[in-house]
LOTOR-57103 format. One line per 10 residues: their letters; for each residue x, y, z of C-alpha. Coordinates in steps of 0.1 Angstrom, whole numbers. Each point is the difference from the previous one (the first is absolute). Layout:
<rs>
A) X Y Z ~ ...
</rs>
This chain:
<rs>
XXXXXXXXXX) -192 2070 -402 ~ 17 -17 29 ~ 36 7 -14 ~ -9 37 -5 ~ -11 1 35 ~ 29 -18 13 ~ 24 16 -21 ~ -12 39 11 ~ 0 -14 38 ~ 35 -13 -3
XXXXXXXXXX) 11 34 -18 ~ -14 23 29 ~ 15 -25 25 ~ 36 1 -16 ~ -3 38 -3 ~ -18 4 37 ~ 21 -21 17 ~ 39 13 3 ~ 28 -18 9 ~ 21 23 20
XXXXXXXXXX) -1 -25 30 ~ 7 -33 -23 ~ 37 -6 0 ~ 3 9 37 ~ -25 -24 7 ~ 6 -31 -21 ~ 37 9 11 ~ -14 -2 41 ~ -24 -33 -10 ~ 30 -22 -17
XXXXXXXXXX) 23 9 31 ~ -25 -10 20 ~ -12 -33 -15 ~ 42 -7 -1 ~ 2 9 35 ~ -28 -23 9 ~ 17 -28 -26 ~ 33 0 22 ~ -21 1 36 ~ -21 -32 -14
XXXXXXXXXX) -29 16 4 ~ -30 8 -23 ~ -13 27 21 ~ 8 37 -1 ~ -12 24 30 ~ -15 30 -13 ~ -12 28 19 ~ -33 2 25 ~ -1 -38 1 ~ 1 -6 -38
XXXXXXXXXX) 16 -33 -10 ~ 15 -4 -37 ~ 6 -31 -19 ~ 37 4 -15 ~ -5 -21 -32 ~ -27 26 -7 ~ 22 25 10 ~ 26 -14 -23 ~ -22 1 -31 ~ -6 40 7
XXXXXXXXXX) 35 3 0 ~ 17 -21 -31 ~ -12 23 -31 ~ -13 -9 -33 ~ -6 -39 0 ~ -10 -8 -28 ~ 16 -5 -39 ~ 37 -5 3 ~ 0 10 37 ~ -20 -24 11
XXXXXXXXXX) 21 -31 1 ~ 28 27 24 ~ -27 7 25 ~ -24 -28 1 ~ -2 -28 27 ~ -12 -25 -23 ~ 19 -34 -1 ~ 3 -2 -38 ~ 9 32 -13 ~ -22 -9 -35
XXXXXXXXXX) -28 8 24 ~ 12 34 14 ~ -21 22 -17 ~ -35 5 7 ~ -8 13 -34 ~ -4 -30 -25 ~ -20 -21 22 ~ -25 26 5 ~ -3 11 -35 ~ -5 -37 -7
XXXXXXXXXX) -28 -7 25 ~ -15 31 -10 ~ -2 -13 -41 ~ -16 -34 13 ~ -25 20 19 ~ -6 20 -28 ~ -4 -27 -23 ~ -28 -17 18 ~ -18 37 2 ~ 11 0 40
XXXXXXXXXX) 10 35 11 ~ 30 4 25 ~ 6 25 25 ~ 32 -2 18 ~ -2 15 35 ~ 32 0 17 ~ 3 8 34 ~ 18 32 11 ~ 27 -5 25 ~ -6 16 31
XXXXXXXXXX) 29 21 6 ~ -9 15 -35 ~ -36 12 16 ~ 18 6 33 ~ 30 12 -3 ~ -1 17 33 ~ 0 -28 17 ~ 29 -21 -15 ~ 16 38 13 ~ -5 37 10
XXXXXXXXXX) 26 10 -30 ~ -29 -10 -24 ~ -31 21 10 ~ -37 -6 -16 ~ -10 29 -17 ~ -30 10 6 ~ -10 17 -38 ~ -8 -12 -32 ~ 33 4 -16 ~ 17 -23 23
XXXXXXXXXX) 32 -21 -6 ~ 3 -36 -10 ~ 22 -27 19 ~ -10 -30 -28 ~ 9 19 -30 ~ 17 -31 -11 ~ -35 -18 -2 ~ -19 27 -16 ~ 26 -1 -28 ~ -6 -38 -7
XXXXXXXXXX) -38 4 2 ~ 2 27 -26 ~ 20 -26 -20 ~ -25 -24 3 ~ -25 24 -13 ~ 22 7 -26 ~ -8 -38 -14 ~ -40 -1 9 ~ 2 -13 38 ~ -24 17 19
XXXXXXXXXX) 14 11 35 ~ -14 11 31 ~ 24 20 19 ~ -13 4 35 ~ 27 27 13 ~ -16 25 -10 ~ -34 -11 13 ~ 16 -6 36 ~ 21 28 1 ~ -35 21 -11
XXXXXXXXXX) -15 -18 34 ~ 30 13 20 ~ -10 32 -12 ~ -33 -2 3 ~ 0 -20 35 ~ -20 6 29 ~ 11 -2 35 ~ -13 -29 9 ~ 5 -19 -35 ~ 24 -30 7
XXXXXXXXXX) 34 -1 -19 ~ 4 -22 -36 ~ 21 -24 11 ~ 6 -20 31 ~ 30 14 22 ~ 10 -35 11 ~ -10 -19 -30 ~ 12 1 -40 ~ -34 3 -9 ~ -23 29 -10
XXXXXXXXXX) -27 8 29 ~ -41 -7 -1 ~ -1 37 -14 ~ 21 -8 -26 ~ -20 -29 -11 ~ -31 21 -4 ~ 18 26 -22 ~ 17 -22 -21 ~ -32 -18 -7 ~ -20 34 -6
XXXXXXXXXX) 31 6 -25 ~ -3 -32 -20 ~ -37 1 -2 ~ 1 36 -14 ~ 31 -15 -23 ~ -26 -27 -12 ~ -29 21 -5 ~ -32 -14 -7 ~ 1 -20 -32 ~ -32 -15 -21
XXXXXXXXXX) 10 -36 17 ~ -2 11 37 ~ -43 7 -9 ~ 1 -40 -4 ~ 15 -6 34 ~ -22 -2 29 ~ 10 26 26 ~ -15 4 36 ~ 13 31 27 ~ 25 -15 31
XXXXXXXXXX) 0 13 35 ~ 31 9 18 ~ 1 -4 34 ~ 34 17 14 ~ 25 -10 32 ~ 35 -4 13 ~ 23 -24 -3 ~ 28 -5 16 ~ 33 -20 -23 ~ 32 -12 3
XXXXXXXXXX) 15 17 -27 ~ 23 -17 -22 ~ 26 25 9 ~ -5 0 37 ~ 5 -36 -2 ~ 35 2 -18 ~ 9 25 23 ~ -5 -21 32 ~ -1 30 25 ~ -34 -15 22
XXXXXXXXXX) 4 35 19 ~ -11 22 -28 ~ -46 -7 -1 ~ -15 -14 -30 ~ -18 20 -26 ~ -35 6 3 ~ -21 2 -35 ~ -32 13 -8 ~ -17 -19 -27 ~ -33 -1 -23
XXXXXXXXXX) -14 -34 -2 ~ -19 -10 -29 ~ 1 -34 0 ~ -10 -4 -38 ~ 21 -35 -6 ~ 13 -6 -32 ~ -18 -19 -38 ~ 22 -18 -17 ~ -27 7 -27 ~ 8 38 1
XXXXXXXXXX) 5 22 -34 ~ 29 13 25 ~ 28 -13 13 ~ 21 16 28 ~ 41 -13 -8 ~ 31 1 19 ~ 17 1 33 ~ -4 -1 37 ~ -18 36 -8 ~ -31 -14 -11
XXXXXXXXXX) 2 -22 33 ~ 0 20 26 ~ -33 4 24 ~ -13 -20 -28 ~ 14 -36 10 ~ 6 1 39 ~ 27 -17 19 ~ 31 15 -9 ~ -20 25 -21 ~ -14 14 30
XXXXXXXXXX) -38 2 -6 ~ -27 -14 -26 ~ -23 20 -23 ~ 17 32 2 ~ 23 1 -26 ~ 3 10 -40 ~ -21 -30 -10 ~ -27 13 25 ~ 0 32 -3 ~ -1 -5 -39
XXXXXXXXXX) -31 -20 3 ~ -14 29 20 ~ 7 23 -33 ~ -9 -22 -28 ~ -31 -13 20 ~ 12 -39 -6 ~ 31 -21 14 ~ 36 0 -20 ~ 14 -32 -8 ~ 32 -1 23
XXXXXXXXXX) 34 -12 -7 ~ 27 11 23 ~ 30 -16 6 ~ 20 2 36 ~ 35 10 -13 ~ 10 15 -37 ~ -32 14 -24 ~ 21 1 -28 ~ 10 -35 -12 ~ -16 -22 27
XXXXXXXXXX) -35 18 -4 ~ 3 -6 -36 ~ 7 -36 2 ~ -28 -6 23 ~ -19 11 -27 ~ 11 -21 -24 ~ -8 -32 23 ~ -38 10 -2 ~ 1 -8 -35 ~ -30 18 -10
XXXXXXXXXX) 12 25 -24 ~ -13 27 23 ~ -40 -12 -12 ~ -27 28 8 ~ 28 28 13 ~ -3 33 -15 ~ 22 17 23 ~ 38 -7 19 ~ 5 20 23 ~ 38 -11 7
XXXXXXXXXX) 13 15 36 ~ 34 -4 13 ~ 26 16 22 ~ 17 27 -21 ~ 31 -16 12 ~ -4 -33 -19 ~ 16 20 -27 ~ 35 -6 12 ~ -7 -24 26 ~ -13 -31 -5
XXXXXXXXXX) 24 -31 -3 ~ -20 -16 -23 ~ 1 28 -24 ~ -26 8 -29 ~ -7 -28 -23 ~ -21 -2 -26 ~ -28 -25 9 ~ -27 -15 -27 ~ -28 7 19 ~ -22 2 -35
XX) 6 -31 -18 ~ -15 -11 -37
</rs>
């Protein structure tokens, strides 16, 4: 039932979503990211204040990156691990083989969901039938589909909250960070708990209701920090606290990058018990195991792991989120890791 449902979304969002805009724009992103390569510089200025993170702008601009391609386009230090595809058809047959279900939740990079603001030549449209600036991405999930990986494409669910926005709604991502916003965290949660349903096991787990309590927060972005102009104000967030913590002990675990981090772990993630961990908590009713690494989710996530050496005991759910741009970017590449072991 899942693949029929994913494969019927994925068919209305390749017909729904054009591509008229798409080699203009990856053609604007790589110059861009090259631009900022030669000015040593990770930060690209994008309009009403918006700062962009080249690498990510760099992995919207390359292509396909994956099968032969992917050794041409991929940052990875060994080629062998350049492409994204093997290792995660691997971890998904070791999950499946201890009767653990995966859901890999990448997420979107935010010039795809705001185009507008990496530049005016790319407008948001505001209907249904709108265009797509990751096209690249949505190919490769549909490839992963294609071999039984169940994906979670947020774009569409973001681009639906552009649409859908109210005035006073704050944006998906940060402008002066590389992360998604508060908001974001909420709707990506409410997206993986509809995703996981409500399965026989979750009626043995004990659940209780959370209270949010909401306030602003002002960061130092990442991105404000690279760009080392102490004239332009920080960024000032509004967040849902939940403060649910994390089990260890949890049927679900929460894997992958800086993205399940932030307003979760404080310091330089800005704020605790407002991110995806918390807010999942809040939708499941119980805390989320946690595993985030600060850096790559592909490999290094992965290998963390493996260290726990636990074969994964009690999960029933992964819930695997990283950066859409670890496709291409990550120097450590995609290995294969034995996180199931006889």
């Amino acid at each position: 039932m899942r693949r029929a449902v994913a494969l019927a979304f994925s068919l209305w969002a390749g017909a729904a979503w054009g591509t008229g805009h798409a080699a203009p724009f990856a053609e604007f992103a790589s110059e861009k990211a090259a631009e900022a390569e030669r000015l040593k510089t990770t930060v690209v200025k994008g309009e009403d204040g918006w700062l962009f993170f080249a690498p990510e702008l760099r992995s919207l601009g390359i292509g396909e990156f994956w099968g032969e391609k992917a050794a041409q386009v991929s940052k990875a230090a060994n080629p062998a691990y350049a492409d994204p595809l093997p290792a995660i058809l691997d971890f998904n047959r070791q999950l499946k083989g201890a009767s653990i279900r995966l859901i890999v939740v990448p997420a979107p990079a935010k010039a795809a969901v705001y185009p507008d603001k990496l530049s005016a030549q790319f407008p948001f449209q505001k209907e249904k039938e709108a265009e797509r600036y990751d096209a690249n991405a949505a190919r490769f999930y549909e490839l992963l589909r294609e071999n039984d990986v169940e994906v979670l494409d947020l774009t569409p669910v973001f681009w639906k909250a552009r649409l859908e926005a109210k005035p006073n709604d704050p944006p998906l991502y940060c402008l002066q960070d590389t992360h998604w916003s508060g908001r974001a965290c909420e709707l990506a949660a409410q997206a993986i708990a509809k995703a996981v349903g409500e399965p026989s096991w979750t009626a043995q787990v004990e659940k209780r209701a959370y209270e949010t309590t909401e306030r602003e927060t002002a960061i130092e972005g990442d991105l404000w920090k690279a760009l080392g102009d102490a004239s332009l104000p920080k960024e000032t967030l509004r967040l849902k606290h939940v403060n649910a913590g994390v089990r260890r002990e949890s049927p679900v675990l929460l894997l992958g990058d800086s993205h399940c981090l932030v307003f979760h772990d404080g310091g330089d993630m800005h704020a605790k018990g407002a991110g995806l961990a918390d807010h999942l908590a809040a939708r499941f009713g119980f805390p989320v195991d946690l595993l985030g690494v600060r850096g790559s989710g592909a490999t290094p996530s992965r290998i963390a792991l493996f260290r726990r050496r636990d074969n994964l005991k009690g999960k029933r759910v992964v819930v695997w989120c990283f950066s859409v741009r670890e496709f291409t970017e990550s120097a450590q590449g995609w290995r294969k890791v034995p996180v199931i072991r006889p």
